[in-house]
C-alpha positions as CSV (number, residue, x, y, z in Angstrom):
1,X,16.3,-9.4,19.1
2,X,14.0,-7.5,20.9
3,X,16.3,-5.2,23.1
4,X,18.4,-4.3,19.8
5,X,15.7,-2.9,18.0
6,X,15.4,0.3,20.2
7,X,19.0,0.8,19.1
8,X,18.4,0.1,15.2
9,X,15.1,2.6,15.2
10,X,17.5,4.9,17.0
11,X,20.5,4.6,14.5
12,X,18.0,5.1,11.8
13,X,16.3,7.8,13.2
14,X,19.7,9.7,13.6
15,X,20.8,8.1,9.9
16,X,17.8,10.3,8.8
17,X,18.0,13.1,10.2
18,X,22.3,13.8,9.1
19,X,20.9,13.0,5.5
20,X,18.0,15.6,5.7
21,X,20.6,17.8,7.4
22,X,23.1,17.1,4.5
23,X,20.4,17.9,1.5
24,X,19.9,20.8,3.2
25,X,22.8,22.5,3.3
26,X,23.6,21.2,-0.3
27,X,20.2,22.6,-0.8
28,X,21.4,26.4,0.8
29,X,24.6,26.5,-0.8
30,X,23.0,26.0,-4.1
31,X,20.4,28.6,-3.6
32,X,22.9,31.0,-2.0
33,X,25.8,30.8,-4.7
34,X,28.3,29.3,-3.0
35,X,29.3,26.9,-6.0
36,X,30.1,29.7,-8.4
37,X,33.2,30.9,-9.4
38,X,34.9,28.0,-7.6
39,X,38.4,28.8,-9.7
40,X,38.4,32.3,-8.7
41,X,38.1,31.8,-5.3
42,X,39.9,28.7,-4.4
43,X,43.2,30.9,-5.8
44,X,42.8,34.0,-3.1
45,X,44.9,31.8,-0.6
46,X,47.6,32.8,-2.3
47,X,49.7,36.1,-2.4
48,X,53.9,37.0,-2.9
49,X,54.4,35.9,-0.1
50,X,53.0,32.0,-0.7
51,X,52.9,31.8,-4.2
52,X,50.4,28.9,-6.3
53,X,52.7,26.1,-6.4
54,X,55.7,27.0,-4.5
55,X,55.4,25.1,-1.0
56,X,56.7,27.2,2.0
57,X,55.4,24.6,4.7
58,X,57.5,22.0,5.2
59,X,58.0,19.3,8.6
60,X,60.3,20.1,11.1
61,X,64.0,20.1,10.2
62,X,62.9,20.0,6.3
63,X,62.9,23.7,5.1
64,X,67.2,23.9,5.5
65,X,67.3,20.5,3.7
66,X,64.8,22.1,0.9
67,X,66.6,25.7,1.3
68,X,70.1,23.8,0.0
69,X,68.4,21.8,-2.8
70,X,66.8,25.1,-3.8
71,X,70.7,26.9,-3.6
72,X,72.1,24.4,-5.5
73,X,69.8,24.0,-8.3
74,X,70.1,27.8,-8.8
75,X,73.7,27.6,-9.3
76,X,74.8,27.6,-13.0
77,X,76.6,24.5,-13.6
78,X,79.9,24.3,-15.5
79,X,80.8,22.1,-18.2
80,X,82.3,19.1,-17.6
81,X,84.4,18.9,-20.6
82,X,86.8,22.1,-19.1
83,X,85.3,24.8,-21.7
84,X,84.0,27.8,-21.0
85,X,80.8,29.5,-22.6
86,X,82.5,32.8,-23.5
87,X,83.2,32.9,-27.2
88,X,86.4,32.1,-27.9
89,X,88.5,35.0,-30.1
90,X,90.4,33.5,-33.2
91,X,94.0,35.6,-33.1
């Protein structure tokens, strides 16, 4: 028991000093401002190009499959029962 109590003082020395660590920078990041207006900035990722909620990263060999589901979603689709939308003229 002896020889592994070097190690436990050790492990709680270094347990101690990542929490002190960790209440600090909590501590700083508090004092500093760096929780406000946590909508505001978490948005200013994002521009035309990447718009919120559209996803433009995909795995490799994904973005044609996606690029065709996209196409074909886009596409008006026709009627199944064989009429047309256009209004139809009474002669």
């Amino acid at each position: 028991m002896q020889q592994w109590s070097g190690y436990l003082i050790f492990i709680a020395a270094l347990g101690c000093v990542f929490f002190f660590t960790a209440v600090g920078a909590l501590y700083w990041a508090v004092r500093h401002g760096e929780f406000k207006k946590l909508e505001k900035t978490s948005r200013q990722i994002f521009d035309e190009e990447e718009p919120e909620g559209v996803h433009t990263d995909y795995f490799p060999g994904e973005a044609e499959k996606m690029r065709r589901k996209l196409a074909s979603s886009r596409k008006p689709k026709a009627k199944k029962t064989g009429q047309s939308n256009a209004p139809r003229l009474n002669a």
